[in-house]
C-alpha positions as CSV (number, residue, x, y, z in Angstrom):
1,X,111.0,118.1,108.4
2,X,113.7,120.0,110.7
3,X,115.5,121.1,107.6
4,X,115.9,124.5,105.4
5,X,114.4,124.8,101.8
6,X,115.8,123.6,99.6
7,X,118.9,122.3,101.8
8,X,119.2,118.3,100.5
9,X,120.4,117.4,97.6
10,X,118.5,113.5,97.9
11,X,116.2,112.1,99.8
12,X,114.6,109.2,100.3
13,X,112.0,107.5,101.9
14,X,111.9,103.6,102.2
15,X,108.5,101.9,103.7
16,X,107.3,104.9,105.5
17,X,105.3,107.4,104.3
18,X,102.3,105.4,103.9
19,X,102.0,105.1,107.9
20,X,101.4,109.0,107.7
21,X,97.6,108.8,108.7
22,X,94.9,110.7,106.8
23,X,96.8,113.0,104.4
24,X,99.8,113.3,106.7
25,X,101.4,111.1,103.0
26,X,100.5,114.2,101.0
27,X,102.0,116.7,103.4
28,X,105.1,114.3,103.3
29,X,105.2,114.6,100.1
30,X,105.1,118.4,100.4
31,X,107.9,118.6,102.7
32,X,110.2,116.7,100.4
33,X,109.5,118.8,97.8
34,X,110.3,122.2,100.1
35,X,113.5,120.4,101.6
36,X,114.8,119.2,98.6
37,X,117.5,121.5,96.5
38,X,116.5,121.9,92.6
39,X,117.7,119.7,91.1
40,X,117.9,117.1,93.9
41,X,116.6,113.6,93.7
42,X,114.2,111.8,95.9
43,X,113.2,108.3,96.0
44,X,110.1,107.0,97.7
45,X,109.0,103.7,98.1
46,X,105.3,102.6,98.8
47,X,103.2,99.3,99.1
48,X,100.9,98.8,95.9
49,X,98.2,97.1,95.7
50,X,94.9,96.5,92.8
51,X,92.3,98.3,94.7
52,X,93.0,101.3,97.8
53,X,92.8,100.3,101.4
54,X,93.8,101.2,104.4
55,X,95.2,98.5,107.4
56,X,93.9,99.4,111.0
57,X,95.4,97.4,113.7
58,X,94.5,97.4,117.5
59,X,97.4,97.9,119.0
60,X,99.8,100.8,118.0
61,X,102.7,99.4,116.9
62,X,105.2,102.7,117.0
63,X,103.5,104.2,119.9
64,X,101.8,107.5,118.3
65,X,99.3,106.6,115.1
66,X,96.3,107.8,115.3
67,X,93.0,106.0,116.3
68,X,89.9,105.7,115.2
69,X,86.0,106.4,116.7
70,X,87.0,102.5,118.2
71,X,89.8,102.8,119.5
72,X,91.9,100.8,116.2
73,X,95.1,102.1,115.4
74,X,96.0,103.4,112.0
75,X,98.9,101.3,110.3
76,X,99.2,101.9,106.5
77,X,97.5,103.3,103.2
78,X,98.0,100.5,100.3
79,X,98.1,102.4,97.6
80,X,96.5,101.4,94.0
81,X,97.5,103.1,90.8
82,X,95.2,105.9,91.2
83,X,96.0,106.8,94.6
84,X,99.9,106.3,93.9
85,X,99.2,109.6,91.1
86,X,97.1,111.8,93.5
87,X,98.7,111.5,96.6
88,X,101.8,110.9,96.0
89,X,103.5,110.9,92.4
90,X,101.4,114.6,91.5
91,X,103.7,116.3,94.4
92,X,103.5,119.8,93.2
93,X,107.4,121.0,92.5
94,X,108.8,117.4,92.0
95,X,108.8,115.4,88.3
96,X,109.1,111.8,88.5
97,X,112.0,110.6,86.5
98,X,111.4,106.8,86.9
99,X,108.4,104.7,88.7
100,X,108.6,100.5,88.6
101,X,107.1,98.2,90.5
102,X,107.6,94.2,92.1
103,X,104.5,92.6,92.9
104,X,104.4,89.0,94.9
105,X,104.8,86.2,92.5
106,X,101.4,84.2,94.1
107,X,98.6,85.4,95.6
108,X,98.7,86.0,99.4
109,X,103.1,84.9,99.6
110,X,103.5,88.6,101.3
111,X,100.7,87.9,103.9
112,X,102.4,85.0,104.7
113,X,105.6,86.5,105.3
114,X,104.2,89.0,107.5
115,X,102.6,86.5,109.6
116,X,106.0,85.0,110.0
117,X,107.9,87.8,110.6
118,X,105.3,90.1,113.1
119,X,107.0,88.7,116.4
120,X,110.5,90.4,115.4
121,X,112.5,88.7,118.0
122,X,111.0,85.1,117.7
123,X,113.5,82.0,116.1
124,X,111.1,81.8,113.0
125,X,110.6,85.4,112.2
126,X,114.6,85.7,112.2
127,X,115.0,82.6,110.2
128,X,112.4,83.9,107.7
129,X,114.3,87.3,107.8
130,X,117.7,85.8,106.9
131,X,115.9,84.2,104.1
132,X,115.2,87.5,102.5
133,X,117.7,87.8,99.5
134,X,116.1,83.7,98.7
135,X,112.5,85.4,98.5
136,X,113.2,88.4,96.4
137,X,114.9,86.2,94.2
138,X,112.0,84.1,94.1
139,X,108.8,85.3,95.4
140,X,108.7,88.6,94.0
141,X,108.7,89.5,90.0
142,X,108.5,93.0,88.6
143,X,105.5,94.6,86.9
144,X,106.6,95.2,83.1
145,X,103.4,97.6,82.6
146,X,104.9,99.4,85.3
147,X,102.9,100.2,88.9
148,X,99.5,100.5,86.9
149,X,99.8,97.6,85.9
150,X,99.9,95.8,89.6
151,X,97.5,92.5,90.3
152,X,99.0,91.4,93.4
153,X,100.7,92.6,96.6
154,X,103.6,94.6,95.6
155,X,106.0,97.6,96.1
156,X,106.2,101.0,94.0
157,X,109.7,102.4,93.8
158,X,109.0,106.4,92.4
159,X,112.5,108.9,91.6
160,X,111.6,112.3,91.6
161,X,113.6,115.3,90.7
162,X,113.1,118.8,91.9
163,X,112.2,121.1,89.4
């Protein structure tokens, strides 16, 4: 990041570091922790799922991800709760203060909604778009075990603290 130690006081990250192929998540992670002032806050969302996986497309949607051996383009790490701990919430010089999670209500609603929504400039994925205050309210429900306790689609929200 194009920033000095310790030089933020907060920070966040919505829906983005888990594009960071290979371990470019961790070294995200590492350059929040150097930018961010002790003391400072930092809140980082990621997608959560049961089980780890990773989402290759074939075309690149932001123009720079990395490919594989044939030719498919990295899109996202889903994170379960194991890989949320090592690669993201174990940051070296950050605590986490507070981690929750939403999960989808019914199986495969999220899949759905991306399908709808992948063509941004289309009539339906706009209408579908508009609609999202109607779906959080009713397609997505938290996870009262908290992100370990994830069984479908869903989001973890982590605040760290600099230490």
């Amino acid at each position: 990041l194009p920033f000095a130690d310790a030089s933020l006081p907060c920070i966040y990250s919505v829906s983005a570091i888990e594009h960071i192929a290979g371990h470019g998540d961790r070294r995200a992670m590492g350059e929040i922790a150097r930018v961010l002032a002790p003391g400072g806050l930092a809140i980082v969302t990621v997608p959560l799922v049961k089980q780890y996986a990773e989402r290759w497309v074939e075309s690149d949607p932001y123009g720079k991800q990395t490919r594989d051996s044939g030719g498919r383009v990295f899109f996202s790490h889903y994170y379960d709760w194991a890989a949320l701990q090592e690669r993201i919430a174990n940051t070296p010089r950050l605590r986490v203060v507070r981690m929750q999670a939403w999960q989808e209500k019914y199986d495969g609603w999220y899949a759905r909604y991306c399908r709808a929504t992948q063509r941004a400039a289309s009539p339906r994925s706009v209408i579908v778009k508009l609609l999202d205050p109607y779906w959080a309210a009713n397609r997505i429900e938290t996870v009262p075990e908290g992100p370990s306790g994830v069984t479908r689609h869903g989001v973890a929200v982590i605040v760290f603290e600099k230490t």
